[in-house]
N, C-alpha and C positions, 0 to 999 in steps of 0.2 A: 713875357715869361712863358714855357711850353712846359704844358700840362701834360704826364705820358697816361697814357691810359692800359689797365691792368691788360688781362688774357683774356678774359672774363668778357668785358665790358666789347675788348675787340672782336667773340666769339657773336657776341649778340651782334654787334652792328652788321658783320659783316652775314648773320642771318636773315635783318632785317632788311637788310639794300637786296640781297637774293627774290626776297618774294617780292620787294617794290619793283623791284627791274622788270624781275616776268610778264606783269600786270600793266606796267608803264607799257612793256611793246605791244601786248595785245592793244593797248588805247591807241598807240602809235597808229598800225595798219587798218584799224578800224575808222581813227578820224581820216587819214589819207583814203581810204573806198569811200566814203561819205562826201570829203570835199571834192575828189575826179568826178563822181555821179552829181552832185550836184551844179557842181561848175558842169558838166557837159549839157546838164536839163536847161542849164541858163542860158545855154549856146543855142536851144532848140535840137541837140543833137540827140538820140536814143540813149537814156539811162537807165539802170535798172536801179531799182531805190526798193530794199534795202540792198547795199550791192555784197558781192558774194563773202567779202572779210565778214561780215556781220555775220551772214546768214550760216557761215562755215567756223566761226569762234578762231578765228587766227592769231597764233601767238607767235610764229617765227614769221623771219623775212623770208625765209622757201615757200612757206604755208601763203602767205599774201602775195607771191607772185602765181603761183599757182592758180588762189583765184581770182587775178587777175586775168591773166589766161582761160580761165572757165567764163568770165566777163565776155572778153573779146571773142572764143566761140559763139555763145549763146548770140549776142548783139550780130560781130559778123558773119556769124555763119562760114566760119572758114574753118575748113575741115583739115584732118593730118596731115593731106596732101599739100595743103596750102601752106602748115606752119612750116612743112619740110622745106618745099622750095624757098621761104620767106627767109629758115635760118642757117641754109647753104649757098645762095645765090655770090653772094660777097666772097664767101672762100673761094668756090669754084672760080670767080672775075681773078682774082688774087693769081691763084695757081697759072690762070690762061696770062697773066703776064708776067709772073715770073717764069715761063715758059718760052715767052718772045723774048725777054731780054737776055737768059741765057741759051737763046741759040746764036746771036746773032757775035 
């Protein structure tokens, strides 16, 4: 049998699921910085503990990539110059073949 539910009733739920959702992804990106740092200490590899979602209160998935990237500066030391060429290398290979295949 299906139960409908007033205006009312739908006004709250759908307040309540609003502020659980927010809170649920701050936990989200906060446990994933905790289990990457920790799993990488147990590798023996360079972690930062607490790693930067903690230390930065991360509630979007921009904000936790962010500092995940402030992670990988600080550990590797790779500076603008490095992200540049790290996130054009591939377009650029891209472009130089479809260059050969439409000359030929």
């Amino acid at each position: 049998m299906k139960q409908q539910i007033t205006a009312e009733e739908r006004k709250t739920i759908k307040e309540v699921h609003e502020e659980v959702e927010e809170e649920e992804d701050g936990h989200l990106y906060h446990t994933k910085g905790w289990s990457r740092e920790l799993r990488l200490e147990s590798l023996g590899l360079p972690a930062v503990v607490p790693p930067p979602e903690e230390e930065k209160l991360v509630k979007t998935a921009i904000g936790a990539e962010r500092a995940k990237q402030s992670r990988r500066d600080e550990v590797g030391g790779r500076g603008k110059w490095g992200n540049f060429i790290a996130q054009w290398v591939l377009t650029w290979l891209l472009f130089g073949l479809y260059n050969k295949v439409t000359e030929a």
